[in-house]
N, C-alpha and C positions, 0 to 999 in steps of 0.2 A: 778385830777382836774375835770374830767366828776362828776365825785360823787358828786360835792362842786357844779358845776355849776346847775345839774341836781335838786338836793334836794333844792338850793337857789330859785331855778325857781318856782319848785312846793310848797312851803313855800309862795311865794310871792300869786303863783294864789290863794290856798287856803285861801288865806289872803282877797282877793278882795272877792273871793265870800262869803267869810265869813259875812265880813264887807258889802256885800249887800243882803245875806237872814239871818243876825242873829239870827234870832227867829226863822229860819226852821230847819240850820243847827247846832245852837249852839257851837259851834267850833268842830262837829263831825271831817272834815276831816285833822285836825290839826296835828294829829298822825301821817299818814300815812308818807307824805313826812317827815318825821322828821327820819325816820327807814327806810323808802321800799328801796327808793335809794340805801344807801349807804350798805346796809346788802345783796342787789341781787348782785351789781360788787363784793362787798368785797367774799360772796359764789363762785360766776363764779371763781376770780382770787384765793383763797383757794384750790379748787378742780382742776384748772388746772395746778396748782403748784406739789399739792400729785400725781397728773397723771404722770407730767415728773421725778418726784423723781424716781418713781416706772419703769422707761424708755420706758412709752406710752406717744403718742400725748395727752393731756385732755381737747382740746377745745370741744370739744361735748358734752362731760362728766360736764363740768363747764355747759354751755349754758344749759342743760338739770337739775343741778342742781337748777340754776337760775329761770328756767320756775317753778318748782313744788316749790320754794319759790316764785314767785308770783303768780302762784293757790293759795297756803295757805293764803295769804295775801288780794286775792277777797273774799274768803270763811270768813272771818274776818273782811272784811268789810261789807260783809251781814248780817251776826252776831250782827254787831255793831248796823246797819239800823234795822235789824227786831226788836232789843232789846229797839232801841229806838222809833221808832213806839206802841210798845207793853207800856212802860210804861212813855209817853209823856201826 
């Protein structure tokens, strides 16, 4: 339910800001919430799942996987900025 609630929210902001710099932002941040949300819990709860299989606690282990999926996900959105900067 966090996931639905989380991704609906940031769907909507990105929505407003969209709908008020459309020509700055061209629907760049449209992507994100539509994947970050729901792929960081779903990682966290995947990873702390294999943890107890294996019969270790894995909340750290999730939380820790979770973080370095959203690094990649900043580093991707700069990516996206510089890329379109460069050929706007």
């Amino acid at each position: 339910m966090i996931r639905f609630a989380l991704g609906g929210t940031a769907t909507v902001f990105t929505g407003l800001v969209n709908s008020r710099y459309r020509d700055l932002t061209g629907g760049l941040y449209h992507a994100l919430p539509a994947i970050f949300f729901s792929s960081a819990t779903l990682i966290e709860k995947h990873e702390i799942r294999r943890k107890r299989e294996a019969g270790l606690a894995g909340e750290r282990r999730g939380q820790m996987a979770a973080a370095v999926d959203s690094a990649c996900a900043a580093l991707g959105a700069l990516g996206m900025l510089a890329f379109a900067v460069v050929f706007r």
